[in-house]
N, C-alpha and C positions, 0 to 999 in steps of 0.2 A: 725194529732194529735187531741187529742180530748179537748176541751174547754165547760168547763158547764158556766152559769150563773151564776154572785156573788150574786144572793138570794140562791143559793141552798149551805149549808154549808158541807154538808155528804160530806164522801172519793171520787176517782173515781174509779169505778169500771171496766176500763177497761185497758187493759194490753197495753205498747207500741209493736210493733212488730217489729217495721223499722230496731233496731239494731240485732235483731234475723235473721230478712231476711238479713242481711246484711254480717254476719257470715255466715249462710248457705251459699251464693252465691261462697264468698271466699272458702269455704271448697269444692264446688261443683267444681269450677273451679283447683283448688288445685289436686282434684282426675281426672278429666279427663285428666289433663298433665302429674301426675303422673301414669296411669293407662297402657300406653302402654310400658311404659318404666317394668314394673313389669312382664309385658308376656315375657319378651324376657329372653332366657334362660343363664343363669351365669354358665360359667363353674368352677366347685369346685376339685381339687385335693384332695379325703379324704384317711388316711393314710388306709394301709392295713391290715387284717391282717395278722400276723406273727406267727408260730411254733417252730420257733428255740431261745433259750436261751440265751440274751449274760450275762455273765456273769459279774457281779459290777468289773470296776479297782478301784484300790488303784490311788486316785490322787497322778499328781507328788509335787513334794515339790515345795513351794512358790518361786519366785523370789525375795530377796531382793535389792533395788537398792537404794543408799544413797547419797544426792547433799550434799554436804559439805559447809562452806560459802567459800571456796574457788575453788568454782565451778569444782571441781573436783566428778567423781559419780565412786562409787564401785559399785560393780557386787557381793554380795553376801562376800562381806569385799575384793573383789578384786577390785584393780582401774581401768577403763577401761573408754577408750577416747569416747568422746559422739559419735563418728564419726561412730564408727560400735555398737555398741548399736542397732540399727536399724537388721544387719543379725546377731547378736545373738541374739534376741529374734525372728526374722524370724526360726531360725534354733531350739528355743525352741519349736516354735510353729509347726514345722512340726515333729519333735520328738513326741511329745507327740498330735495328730494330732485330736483325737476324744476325749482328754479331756486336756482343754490346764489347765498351770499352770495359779498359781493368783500371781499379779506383786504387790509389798508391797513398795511403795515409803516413803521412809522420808527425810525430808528436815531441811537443817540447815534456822534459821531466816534472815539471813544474805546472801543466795543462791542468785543468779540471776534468775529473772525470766523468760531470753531466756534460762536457761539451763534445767529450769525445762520444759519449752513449747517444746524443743526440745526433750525430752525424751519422752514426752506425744505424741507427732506425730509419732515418734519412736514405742511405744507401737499402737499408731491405725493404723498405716501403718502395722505393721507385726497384727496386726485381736487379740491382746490380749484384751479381751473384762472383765477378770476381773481385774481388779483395786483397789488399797486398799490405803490409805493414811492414815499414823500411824505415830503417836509424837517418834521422835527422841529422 
C-alpha cells in the first residue's frame, strides 16, 4: 500500500493492484482446471436429416375425467372405479401412441384428495404428459 505524508494534501495518484492480482490469480486457476476438461470430446446425437413427409394428425379428443365430492370419477360422463383408471388411459396411450390425448381433470370442492393423487399417479404412470385442470 502506498502511504504519503500528512503535509502533502493532493489525491494519490497511484492505483491498488492487490485486488486486481487477486482476481486474475482466481480466474488463472479457474481456467487451468477447467481447461482439460473442455478438450475432451462430448459426444452429441444431432437429429437427421429427413426426405420423407409425415403428414399433420388430427389430435385425438380430450379425456374428460370428473372426482365428484363423492369420490366417485367419470370417464368422459362414464363412472369408472379408480382401480383401472390406471390401464385405461395406458390403453389410451398406446392407441394413440405418437400423439397422445390431453387429460381435462375437474374436481368437486368437497373431493378427497387421495382420490384426486391417485388419479394423477394413474395419469404419470401410464406417460400422459398433458394435463389440464378446469373449474367444474
Amino acid at each position: 500500500m502506498a502511504f504519503r505524508a500528512a503535509a502533502t494534501s493532493g489525491p494519490l495518484a497511484e492505483i491498488n493492484v492487490t485486488p486486481l492480482v487477486d482476481v486474475m490469480l482466481v480466474l488463472l486457476i479457474i481456467f487451468i482446471v477447467t481447461a482439460p476438461m473442455v478438450s475432451l470430446p462430448i459426444p452429441v446425437n444431432l437429429p437427421q436429416r429427413t426426405t420423407t413427409v409425415v403428414p399433420p394428425t388430427e389430435p385425438p379428443p380430450p379425456i374428460e375425467l370428473r372426482v365428484d365430492a363423492s369420490n366417485q370419477v367419470t370417464w368422459n360422463g362414464q363412472v369408472v372405479p379408480v382401480a383401472s383408471l390406471q390401464a385405461r388411459m395406458q390403453d389410451q396411450a398406446q392407441a394413440h401412441a405418437g400423439n397422445l390425448p390431453e387429460l381435462r381433470i375437474a374436481t368437486d370442492p368437497d373431493a378427497e384428495y387421495a382420490v384426486m393423487a391417485k388419479v394423477l399417479a394413474a395419469a404419470s404412470n401410464a406417460h400422459l404428459e398433458r394435463i389440464a385442470f378446469v373449474r367444474p
